[in-house]
N, C-alpha and C positions, 0 to 999 in steps of 0.2 A: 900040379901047376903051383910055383911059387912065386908070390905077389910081394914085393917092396913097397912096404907101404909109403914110408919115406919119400919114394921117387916118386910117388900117386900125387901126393896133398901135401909131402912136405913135414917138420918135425912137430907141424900143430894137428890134432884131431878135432876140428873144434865144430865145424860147420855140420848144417844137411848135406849142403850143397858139396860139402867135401868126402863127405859117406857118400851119397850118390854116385860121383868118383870114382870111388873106390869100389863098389859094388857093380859097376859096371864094366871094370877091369875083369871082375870073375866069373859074373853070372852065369855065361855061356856055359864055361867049363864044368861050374858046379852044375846046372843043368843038364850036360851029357853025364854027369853019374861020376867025373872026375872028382878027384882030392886034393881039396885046393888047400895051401899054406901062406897064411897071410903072417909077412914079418914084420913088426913093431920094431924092429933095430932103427936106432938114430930117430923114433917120436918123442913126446915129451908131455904136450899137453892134451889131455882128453874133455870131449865132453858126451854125454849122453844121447844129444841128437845127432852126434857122428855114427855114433854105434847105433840108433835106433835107423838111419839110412842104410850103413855100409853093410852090418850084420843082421841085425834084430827083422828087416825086413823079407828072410827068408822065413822067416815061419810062421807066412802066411803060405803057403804050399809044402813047405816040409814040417815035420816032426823034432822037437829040439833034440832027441836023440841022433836021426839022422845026420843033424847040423853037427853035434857034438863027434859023430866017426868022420865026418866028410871036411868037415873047415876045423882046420888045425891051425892053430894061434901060436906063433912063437915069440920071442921075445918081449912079452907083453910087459911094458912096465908096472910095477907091483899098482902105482898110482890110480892105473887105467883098469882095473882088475872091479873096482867096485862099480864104477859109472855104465863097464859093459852087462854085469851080472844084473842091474837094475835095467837095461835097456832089453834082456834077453826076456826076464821075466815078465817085465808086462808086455811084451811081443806076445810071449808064450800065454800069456792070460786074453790077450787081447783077441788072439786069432783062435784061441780051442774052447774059450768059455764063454756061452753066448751071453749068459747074463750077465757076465764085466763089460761084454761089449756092449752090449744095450745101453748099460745104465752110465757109463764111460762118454757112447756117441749123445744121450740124452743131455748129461751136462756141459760137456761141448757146446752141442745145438744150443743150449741153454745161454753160455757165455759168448756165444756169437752173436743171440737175437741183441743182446745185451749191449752191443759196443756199437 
């Protein structure tokens, strides 16, 4: 399955709310065991909580290896290259390592008792 991201959310990547978007475009597919290709032609601007929606939130049930043969990224702007690789990693720390999680959700909780 091949996804335009462009026609999704347009040439910004900036929101949740526009990862969510986007990740709902493919979910299904990727969940039947399809190979999804998400195209970056005609974006521009990225941010971290688009790709922690769109992408970063599959591995909480998959494997970042799996993610890495199954969702195939093309045209990614060189720009957008750092912001995804930090959104994957602590995806990937968040969901496989229980003591990032813990102590991650503790100061959370912490900054929320807070406000």
């Amino acid at each position: 399955m091949k996804v335009p991201v462009n026609k999704i959310v347009g040439d910004v990547c900036m929101t949740y709310t526009d990862g969510e978007r986007l990740h709902r475009e493919f979910r299904e597919a990727f969940d039947r065991g399809d190979t999804v290709e998400l195209d970056f032609d005609k974006t521009r601007i990225f941010v971290t909580a688009f790709f922690n929606a769109a992408i970063a939130s599959l591995l909480e049930k998959y494997s970042r290896d799996e993610l890495e043969r199954r969702l195939k990224i093309v045209n990614l702007p060189a720009a957008a290259k750092e912001p995804l690789n930090h959104s994957l990693e602590n995806a990937d720390r968040y969901y496989h390592d229980p003591n990032f999680r813990e102590a991650l959700d503790r100061v959370l909780g912490n900054l929320a008792a807070e406000a």
